[in-house]
Structure formats: structure tokens, C-alpha cells
VOFI-807056 format. One line per 3 residues: for each residue x, y, z of N, C-alpha, C. Coordinates in steps of 0.001 Angstrom, whole numbers, plus 500000, padded with zeros to 6 digits. Atoms other than C-alpha are relative to their C-alpha. Layout:
N
X,Y,Z,X,Y,Z,X,Y,Z ~ ...
END
This chain:
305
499526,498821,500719,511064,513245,507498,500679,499541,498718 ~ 499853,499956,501202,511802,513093,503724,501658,500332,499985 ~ 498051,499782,499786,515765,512718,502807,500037,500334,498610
499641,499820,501241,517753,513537,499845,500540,498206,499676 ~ 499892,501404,500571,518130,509643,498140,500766,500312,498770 ~ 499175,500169,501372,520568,508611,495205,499142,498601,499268
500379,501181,500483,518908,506450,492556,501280,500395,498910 ~ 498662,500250,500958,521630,505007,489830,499180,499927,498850 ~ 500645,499950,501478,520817,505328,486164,499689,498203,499592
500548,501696,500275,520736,501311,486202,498975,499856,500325 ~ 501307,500047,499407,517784,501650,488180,498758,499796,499013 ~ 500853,499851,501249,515969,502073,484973,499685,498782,499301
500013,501218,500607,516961,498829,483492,499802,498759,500561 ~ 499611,501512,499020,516654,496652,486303,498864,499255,499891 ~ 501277,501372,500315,514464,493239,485581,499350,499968,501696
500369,499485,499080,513788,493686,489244,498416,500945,500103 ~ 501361,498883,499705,511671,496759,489177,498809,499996,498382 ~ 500435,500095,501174,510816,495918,485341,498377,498827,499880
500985,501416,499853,508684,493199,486969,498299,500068,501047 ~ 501078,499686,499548,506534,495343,488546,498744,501474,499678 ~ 501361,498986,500711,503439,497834,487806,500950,501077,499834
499365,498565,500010,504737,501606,486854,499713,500553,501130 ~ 500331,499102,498400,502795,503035,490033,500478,498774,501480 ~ 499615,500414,499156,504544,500323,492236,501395,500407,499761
498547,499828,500115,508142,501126,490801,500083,501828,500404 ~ 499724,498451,499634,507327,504956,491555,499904,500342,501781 ~ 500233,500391,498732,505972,503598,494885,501579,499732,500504
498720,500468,499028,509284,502268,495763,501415,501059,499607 ~ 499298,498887,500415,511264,505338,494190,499876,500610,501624 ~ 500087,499577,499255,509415,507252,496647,500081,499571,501950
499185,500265,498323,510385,505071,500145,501211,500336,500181 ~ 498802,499697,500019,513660,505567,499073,500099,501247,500922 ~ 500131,498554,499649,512838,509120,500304,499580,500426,501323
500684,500404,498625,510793,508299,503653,500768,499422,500706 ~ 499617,501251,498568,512867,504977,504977,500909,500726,500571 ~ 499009,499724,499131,515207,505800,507681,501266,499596,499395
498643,500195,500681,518974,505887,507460,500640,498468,499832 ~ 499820,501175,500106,518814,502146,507669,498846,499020,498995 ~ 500896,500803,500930,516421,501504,504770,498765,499425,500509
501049,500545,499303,513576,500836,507368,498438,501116,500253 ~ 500903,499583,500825,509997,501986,506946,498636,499757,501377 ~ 501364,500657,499530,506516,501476,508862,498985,499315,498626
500598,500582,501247,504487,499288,506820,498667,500657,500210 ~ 501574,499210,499971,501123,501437,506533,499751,500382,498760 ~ 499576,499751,501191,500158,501635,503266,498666,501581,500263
500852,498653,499977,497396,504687,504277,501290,501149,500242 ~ 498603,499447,499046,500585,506524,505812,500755,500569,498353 ~ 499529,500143,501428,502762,505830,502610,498852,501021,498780
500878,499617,500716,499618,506839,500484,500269,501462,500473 ~ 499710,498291,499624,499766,510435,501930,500824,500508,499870 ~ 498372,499264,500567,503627,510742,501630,500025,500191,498741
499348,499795,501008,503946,509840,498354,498877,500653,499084 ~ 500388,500388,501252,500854,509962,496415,498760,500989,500645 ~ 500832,499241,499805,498969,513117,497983,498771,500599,499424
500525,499336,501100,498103,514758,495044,499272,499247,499000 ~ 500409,501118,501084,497104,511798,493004,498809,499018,500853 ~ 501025,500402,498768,493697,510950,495403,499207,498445,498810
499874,501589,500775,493336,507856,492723,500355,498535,500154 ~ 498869,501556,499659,496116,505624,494074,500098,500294,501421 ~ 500040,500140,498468,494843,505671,497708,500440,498940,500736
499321,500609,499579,495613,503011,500124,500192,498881,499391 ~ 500404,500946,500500,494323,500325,498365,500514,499566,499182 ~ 499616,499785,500918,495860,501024,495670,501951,499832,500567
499271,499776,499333,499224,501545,497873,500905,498383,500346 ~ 499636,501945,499442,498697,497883,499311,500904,499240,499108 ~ 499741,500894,501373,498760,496347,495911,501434,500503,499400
499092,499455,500096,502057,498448,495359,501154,498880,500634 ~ 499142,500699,498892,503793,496710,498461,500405,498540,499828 ~ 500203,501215,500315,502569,493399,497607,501093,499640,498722
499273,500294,501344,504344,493500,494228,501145,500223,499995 ~ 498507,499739,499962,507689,495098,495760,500651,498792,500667 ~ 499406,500810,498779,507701,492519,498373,500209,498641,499100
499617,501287,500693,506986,489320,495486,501134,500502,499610 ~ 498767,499827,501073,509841,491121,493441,501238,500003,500791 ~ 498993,499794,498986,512392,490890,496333,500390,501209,499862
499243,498510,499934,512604,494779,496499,499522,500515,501142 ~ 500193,499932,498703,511262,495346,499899,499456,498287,500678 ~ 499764,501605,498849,511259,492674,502878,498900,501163,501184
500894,499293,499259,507799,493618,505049,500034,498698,500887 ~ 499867,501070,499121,507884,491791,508304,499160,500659,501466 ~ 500407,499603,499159,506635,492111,511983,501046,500166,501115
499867,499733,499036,508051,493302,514819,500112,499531,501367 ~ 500839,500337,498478,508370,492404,518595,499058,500337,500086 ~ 500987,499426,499269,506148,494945,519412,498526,499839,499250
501254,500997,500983,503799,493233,516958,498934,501489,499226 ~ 500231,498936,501160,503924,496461,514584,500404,499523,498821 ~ 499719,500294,501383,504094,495997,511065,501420,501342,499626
499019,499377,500614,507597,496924,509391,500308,499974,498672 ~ 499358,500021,501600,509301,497377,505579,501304,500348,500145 ~ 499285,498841,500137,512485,497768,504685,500642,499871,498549
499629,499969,501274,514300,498222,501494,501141,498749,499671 ~ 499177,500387,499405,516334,495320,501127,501201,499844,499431 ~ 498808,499827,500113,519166,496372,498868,500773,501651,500285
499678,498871,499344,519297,499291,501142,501805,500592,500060 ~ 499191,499518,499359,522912,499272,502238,501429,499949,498450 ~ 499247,500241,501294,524367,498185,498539,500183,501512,499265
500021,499022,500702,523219,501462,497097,499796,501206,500512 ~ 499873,498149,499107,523028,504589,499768,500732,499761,500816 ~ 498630,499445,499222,526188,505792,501292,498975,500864,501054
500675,499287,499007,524760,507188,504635,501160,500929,500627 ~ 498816,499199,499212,527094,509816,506160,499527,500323,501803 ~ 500832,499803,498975,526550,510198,509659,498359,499111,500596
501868,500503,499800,523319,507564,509872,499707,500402,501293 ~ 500637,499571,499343,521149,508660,512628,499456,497917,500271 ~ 500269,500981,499922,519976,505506,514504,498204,499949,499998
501053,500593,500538,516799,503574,513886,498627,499425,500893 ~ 501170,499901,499582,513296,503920,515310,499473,498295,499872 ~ 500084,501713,500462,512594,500465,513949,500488,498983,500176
499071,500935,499650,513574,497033,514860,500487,499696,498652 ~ 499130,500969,501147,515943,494943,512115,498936,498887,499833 ~ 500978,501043,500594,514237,492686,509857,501076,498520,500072
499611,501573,499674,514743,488979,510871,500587,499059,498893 ~ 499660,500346,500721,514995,488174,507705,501637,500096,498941 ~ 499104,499400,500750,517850,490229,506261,501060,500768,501270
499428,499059,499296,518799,492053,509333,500596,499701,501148 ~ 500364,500240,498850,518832,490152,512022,501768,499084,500742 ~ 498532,500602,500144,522009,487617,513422,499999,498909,499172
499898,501138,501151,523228,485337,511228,499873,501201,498315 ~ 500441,499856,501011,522558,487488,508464,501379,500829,499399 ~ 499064,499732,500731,525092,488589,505747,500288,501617,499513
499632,498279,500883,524393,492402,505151,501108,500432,501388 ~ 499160,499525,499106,527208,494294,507004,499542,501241,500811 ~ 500119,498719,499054,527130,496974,509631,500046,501211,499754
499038,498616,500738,527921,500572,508938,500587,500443,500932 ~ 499057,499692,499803,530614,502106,509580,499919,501468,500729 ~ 499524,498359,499734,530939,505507,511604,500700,500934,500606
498728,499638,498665,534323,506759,512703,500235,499298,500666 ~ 498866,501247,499139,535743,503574,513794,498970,499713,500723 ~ 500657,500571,498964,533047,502661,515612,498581,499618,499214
501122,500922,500869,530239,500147,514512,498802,499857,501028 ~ 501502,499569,499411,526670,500930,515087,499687,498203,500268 ~ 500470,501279,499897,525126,497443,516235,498675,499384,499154
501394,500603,500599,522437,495556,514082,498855,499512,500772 ~ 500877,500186,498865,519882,495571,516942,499611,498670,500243 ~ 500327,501550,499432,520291,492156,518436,499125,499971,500757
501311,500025,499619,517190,493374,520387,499819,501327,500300 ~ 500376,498896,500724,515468,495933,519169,499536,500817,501105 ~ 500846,499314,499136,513667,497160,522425,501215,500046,501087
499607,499647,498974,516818,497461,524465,500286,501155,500214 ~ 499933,498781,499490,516958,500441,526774,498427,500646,499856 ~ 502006,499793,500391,512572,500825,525892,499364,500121,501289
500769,500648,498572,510626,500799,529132,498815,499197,499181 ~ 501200,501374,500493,508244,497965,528943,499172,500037,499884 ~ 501181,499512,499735,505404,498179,527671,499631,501162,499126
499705,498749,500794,506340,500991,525593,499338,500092,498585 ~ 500023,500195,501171,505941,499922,522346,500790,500629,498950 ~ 499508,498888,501169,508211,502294,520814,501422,498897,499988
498368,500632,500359,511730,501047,519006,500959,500645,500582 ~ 498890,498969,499039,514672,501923,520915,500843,499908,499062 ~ 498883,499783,501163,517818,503308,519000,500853,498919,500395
499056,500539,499582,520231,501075,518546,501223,500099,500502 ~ 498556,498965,499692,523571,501289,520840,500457,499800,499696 ~ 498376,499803,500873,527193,501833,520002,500529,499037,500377
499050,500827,499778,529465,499188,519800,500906,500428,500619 ~ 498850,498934,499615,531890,500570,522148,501452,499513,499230 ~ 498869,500753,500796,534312,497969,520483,500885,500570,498726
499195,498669,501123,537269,500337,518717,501028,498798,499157 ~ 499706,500976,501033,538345,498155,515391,501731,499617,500551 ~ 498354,500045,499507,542200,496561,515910,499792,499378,502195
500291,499874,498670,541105,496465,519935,499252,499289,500469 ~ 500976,500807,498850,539103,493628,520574,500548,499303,501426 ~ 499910,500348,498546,540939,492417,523669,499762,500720,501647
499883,498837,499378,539938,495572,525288,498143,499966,500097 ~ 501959,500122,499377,535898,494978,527037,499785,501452,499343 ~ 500079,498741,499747,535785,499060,526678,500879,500905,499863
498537,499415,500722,537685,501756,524537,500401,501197,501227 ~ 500002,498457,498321,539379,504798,527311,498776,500648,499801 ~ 500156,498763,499968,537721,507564,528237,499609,500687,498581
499636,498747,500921,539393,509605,525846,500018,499417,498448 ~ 500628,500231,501083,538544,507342,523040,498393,500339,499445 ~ 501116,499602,500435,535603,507657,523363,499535,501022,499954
500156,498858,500078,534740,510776,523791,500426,500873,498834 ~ 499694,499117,501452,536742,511863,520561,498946,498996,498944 ~ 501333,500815,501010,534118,509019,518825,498791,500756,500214
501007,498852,499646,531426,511358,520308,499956,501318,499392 ~ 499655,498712,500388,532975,514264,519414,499269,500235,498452 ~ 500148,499794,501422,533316,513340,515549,498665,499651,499417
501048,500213,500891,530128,512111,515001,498623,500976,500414 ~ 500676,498982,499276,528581,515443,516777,498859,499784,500847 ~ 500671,500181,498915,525864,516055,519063,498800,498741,499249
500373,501113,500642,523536,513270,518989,498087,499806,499958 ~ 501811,499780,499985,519782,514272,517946,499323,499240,499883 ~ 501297,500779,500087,518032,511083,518206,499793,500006,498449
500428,500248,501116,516498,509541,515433,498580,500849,498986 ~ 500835,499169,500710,514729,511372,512905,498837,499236,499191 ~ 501281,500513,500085,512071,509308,512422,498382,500156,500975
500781,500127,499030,508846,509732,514068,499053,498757,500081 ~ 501248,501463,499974,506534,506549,515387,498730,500554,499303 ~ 500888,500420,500882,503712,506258,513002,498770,499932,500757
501639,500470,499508,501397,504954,515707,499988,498437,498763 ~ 500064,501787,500853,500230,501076,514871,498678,499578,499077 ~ 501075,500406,500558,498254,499715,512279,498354,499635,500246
501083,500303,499208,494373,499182,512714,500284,498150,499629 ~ 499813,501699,500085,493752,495056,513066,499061,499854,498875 ~ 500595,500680,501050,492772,493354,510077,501199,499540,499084
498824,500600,500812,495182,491894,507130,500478,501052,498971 ~ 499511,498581,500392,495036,495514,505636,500676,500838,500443 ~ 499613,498435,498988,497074,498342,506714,499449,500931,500685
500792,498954,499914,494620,500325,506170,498364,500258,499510 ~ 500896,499987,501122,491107,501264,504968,500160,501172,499026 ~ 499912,499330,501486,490373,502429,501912,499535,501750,500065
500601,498396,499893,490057,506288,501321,498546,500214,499977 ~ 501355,500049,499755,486607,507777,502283,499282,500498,498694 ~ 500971,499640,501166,484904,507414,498650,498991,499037,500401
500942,500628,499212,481752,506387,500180,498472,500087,498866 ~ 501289,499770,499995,478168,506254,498779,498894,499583,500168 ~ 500714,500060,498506,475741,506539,501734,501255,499212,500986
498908,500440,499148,477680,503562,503387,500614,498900,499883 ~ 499288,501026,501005,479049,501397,500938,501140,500643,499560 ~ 498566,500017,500777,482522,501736,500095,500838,499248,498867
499727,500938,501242,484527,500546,497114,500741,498751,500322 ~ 499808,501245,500124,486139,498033,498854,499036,499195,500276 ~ 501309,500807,499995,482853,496972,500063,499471,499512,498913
500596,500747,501675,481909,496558,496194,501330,498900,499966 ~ 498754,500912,501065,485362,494874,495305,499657,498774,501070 ~ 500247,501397,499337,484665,492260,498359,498708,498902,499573
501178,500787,500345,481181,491555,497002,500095,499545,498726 ~ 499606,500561,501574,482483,491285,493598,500957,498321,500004 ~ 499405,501025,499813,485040,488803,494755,499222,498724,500548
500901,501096,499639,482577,486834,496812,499094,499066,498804 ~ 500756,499877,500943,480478,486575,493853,500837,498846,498912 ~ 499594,500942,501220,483210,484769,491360,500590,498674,500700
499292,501967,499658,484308,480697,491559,501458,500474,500310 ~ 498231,499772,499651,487979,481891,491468,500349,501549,500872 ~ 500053,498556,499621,489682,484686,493415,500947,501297,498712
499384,499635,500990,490606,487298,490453,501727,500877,500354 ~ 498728,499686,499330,494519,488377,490206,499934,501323,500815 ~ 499749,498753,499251,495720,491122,492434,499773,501198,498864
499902,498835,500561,496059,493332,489718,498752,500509,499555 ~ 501159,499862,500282,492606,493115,488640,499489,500349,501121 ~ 500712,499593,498862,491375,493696,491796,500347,501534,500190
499338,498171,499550,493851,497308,492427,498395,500776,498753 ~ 500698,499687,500763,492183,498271,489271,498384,500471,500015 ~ 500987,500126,500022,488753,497584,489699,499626,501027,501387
499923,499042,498798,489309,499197,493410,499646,501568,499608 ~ 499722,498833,500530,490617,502128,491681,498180,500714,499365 ~ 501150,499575,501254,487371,502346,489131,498681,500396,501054
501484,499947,498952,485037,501528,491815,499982,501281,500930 ~ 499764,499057,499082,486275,504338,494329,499912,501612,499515 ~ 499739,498796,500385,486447,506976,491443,498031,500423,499390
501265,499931,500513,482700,505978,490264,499219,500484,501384 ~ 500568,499947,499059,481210,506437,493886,500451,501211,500062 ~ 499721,498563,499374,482991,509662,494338,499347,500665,498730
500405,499529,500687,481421,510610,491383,498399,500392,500256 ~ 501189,500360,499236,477881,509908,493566,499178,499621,498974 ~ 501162,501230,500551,476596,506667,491344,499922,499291,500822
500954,501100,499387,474463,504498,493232,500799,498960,499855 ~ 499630,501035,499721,476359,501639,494517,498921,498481,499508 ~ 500642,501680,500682,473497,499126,493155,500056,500375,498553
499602,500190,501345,474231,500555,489704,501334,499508,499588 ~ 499100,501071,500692,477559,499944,489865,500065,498159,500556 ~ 499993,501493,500295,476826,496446,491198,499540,499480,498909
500987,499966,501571,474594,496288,487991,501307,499899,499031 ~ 499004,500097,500869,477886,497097,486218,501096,498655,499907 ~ 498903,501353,499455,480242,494376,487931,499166,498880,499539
500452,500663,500198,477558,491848,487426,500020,499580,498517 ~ 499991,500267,501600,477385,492401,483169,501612,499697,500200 ~ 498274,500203,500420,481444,492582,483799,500352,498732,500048
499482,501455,499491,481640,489144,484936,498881,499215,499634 ~ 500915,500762,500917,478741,487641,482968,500645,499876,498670 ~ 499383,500023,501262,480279,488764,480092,501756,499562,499675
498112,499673,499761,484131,488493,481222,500247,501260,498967 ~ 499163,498483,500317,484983,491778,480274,500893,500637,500953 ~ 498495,499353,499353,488057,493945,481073,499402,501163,500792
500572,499138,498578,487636,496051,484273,500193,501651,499331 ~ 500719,498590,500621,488187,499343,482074,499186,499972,499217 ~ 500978,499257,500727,485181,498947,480652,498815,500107,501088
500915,499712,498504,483116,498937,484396,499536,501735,499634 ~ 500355,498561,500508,482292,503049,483455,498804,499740,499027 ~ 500835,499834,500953,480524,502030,480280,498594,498735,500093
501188,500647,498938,478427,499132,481985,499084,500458,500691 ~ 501267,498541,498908,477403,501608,484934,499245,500356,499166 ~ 501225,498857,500946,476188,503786,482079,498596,499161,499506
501016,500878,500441,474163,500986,480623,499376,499468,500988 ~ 500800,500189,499351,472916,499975,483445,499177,500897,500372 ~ 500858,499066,499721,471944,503414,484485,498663,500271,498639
500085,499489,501131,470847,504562,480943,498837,499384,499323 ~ 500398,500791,501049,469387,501742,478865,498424,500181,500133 ~ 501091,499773,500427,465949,502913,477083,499177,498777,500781
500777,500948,499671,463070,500999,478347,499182,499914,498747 ~ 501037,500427,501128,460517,499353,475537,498834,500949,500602 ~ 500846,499317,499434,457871,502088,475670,498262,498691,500142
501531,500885,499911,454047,500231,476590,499219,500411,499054 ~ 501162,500037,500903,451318,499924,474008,499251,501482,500631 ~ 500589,499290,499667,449204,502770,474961,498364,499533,500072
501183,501060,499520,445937,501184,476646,498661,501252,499258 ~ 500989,499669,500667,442684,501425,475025,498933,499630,500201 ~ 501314,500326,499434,439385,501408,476494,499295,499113,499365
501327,500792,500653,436860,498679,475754,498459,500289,500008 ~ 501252,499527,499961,433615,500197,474535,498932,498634,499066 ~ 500814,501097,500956,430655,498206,473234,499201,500727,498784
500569,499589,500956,429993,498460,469478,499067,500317,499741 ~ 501379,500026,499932,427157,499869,468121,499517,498992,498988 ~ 499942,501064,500677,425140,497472,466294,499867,500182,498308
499883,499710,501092,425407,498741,462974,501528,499649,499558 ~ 498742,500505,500440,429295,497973,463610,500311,499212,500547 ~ 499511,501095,499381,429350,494750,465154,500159,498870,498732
499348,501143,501076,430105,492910,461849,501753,500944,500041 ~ 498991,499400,500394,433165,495567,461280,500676,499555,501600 ~ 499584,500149,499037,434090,495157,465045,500338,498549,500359
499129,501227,500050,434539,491551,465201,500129,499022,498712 ~ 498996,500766,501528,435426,490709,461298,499220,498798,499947 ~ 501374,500861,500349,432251,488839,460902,499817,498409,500995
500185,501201,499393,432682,485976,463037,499363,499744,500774 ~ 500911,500481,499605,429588,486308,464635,498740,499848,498905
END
């Protein structure tokens, strides 16, 4: 479920997000808005693709991926795995810059990296009583489950550590103030399909070639593997030309002049065309062989008999 998020007017200037594409810095605007009250996320970039980027059927998953990839080099999300050997994200200067009132606990395990023990981000705080950084994420889960269990309460009341367990009547006013207690407002996702993708690519198909099916054969095809960004791109071009219903061997026709020629992947459109397009040399127009008569067999072969 979609929250109200605070971004800071620094946000704008930050070498951070300055270091990555415009549709990955809008990408990570919009988790702000999705992750849970602990900055934590399912990593699905088909999932993601639908939250944020509905309307814009351009920057599908694929497109999504290449998003993630570039938050995660820029240290602005931390994507990791799971016990339950689900793919996770989470934001990871989550707790620096959103004041959570009330957080709701967390569907998701803690990232090992940032989250985990040993690690330096702090706890939050709620009414004297400190939520735990899920020293294991599946306790209280039945087995087998696969789902994240919330994390429990520290019963431990600040000033009071010689005390295993605060009264009664402490606790119960810690209950009180932080009201009834609706479970986490996250819902499970369901788990990634297997492969090193999240996801596949949106269904711009034609017959039963898909565009990442072109972008893999394109890649197969060159000595080096070309950068990520060239690849989103080319994704992008390829997925918008097929939905357009051109013949997947024209645009291989196109990719092929693109990379004969090294040319820049926005010009793949004007390739296709030329491949589709380009005039053919019309043929001579054939001309029967009759036999001269003999009054014109000097004119017919220019005397050389």
C-alpha cells in the first residue's frame, strides 16, 4: 500500500542520485512510496513496473531492472536475498531521512548487509519500547511458510535492563499507546520466477519472439558485452518496434547495419525502415531472341559476319 513519503529539497542536488539515469532517480523517488515502514521492498522489478510506471507501458520491467541495477551500483538501495530465498530491496538511507510515527512492523526480513547484527543503523523508537531488528526474520512463521514474520517487541523498558520483563501494567500502557495492532501493511508479493531476472519482459511479442529475445541475440552476436545502458535502451526500442507489428527479422536486419556500422541505438527505427523500405534495382526488361531476316543480318550483327 502506497504511503505519504518526505523527500528533502537536497534530494535534488545529491551526487548520489546525480549519478544515475533520470528514469532510475524517479524509480527510486517512487519506492520511497511502496517500501514498508522500514525502508524494505520486494525486489520484483515486473511488480515495481506496475506501481510506479503504469501509465508509461515504455519503461516495463526491463527497463525497471536496469533502474535497480543503477540504484544498487550508486549505494541508494541494498538488494539482497532472504532466508526464504526471496529476493529483497531496501532503501538504505531509509532511517536518516523518514520519521516513521507509529511504524507498523515488517513483512520482510532485515538486510544482512545494513540491517542485520553488528550493523550500525539504529532501531526505532516507539514509546519507550524498541522494535527489534529481526535477529531472525522467520520467528513465530510456521515452517515452511515462506512468509516474513513481524518482528517482536523488545519487551526491554529503557533505564530497566536488570528487569528480564517490564510489569503487567507496563506493558499494557506500551500497548495501549501505540493502539490496536493491525499487522503489517504490506502484502507478500508472491516469489520471483527463477532465472537472474525478476521478471520477464512485458508481452510486446511478434508471433513469438520477444524483445528481449532480440536484445539476447544482439548481444550474442557482438565480441564484447555492450554497457547496461545500451542494452535498457535498445530493449526499450526493440519492444516499442514489435508492438508496432514489424517483423522481428527486419528488425534483426536493423541491429545487424547497427553494429556493422557502430551506430547509436536511437537510430535502430531508421535502419528497420531501410531495411524494410530500400528500392530494389529494377531488371532490364527481357527481350526475346528472334532470328533476323536476311536482308538485316549485316544491321543485326554490325557486320562481323
Amino acid at each position: 500500500m502506497a504511503r505519504i513519503r518526505t523527500i528533502k529539497p537536497e534530494a535534488f542536488i545529491s551526487e548520489s542520485l546525480a549519478a544515475v539515469s533520470v528514469h532510475a532517480e524517479r524509480t527510486f523517488f517512487g519506492l520511497l512510496t511502496q517500501a514498508d515502514d522500514h525502508g524494505r521492498f520486494r525486489d520484483q522489478a515486473a511488480v515495481i513496473a506496475g506501481a510506479l510506471w503504469s501509465l508509461r507501458p515504455e519503461h516495463g520491467p526491463l527497463e525497471v531492472e536496469d533502474d535497480l541495477t543503477q540504484l544498487d551500483g550508486a549505494g541508494l538501495v541494498c538488494r539482497y536475498e532472504g532466508d526464504d530465498g526471496k529476493r529483497y530491496l531496501h532503501i538504505v538511507t531509509w532511517a536518516r531521512h523518514q520519521k516513521i510515527n507509529r511504524p507498523s512492523g515488517s513483512r520482510c526480513p532485515s538486510c544482512p548487509r545494513h540491517q542485520g547484527s553488528g550493523s550500525t543503523e539504529p532501531a526505532t523508537p516507539v514509546h519507550g519500547v524498541l522494535r527489534e531488528q529481526a535477529a531472525s526474520p522467520h520467528r513465530g512463521a510456521p515452517e515452511g511458510s515462506g512468509e516474513c514474520s513481524e518482528p517482536s517487541l523488545n519487551r526491554e523498558v529503557a533505564g530497566q535492563g536488570s528487569f528480564s520483563e517490564p510489569s503487567p501494567q507496563r506493558r499494557e500502557m506500551a500497548v495501549r499507546d501505540q493502539g490496536p495492532d493491525l499487522g503489517p501493511r504490506i502484502l507478500d508479493l508472491g516469489s520471483p520466477p527463477v532465472g537472474s531476472a525478476s521478471s520477464p519482459a512485458h508481452p510486446t511479442v511478434s508471433g513469438a519472439i520477444s524483445a528481449r529475445d532480440l536484445v539476447g541475440e544482439y548481444v550474442a552476436s557482438c565480441e564484447h558485452r555492450p554497457p547496461s545502458d545500451v542494452l535498457g535502451r535498445l530493449g526499450k526500442m526493440t519492444g516499442k518496434l514489435l508492438g508496432e507489428g514489424i517483423s522481428a527479422d527486419h528488425i534483426r536486419a536493423g541491429m545487424d547495419r547497427m553494429r556493422a556500422k557502430g551506430l547509436s541505438v536511437n537510430l535502430l527505427p531508421s535502419l528497420v525502415n531501410e531495411a524494410m523500405n530500400t528500392p530494389q534495382a529494377p531488371a532490364a526488361p527481357h527481350r526475346a531472341w528472334t532470328n533476323p531476316a536476311s536482308a538485316d543480318v549485316e544491321a543485326a550483327y554490325g557486320g562481323q559476319l
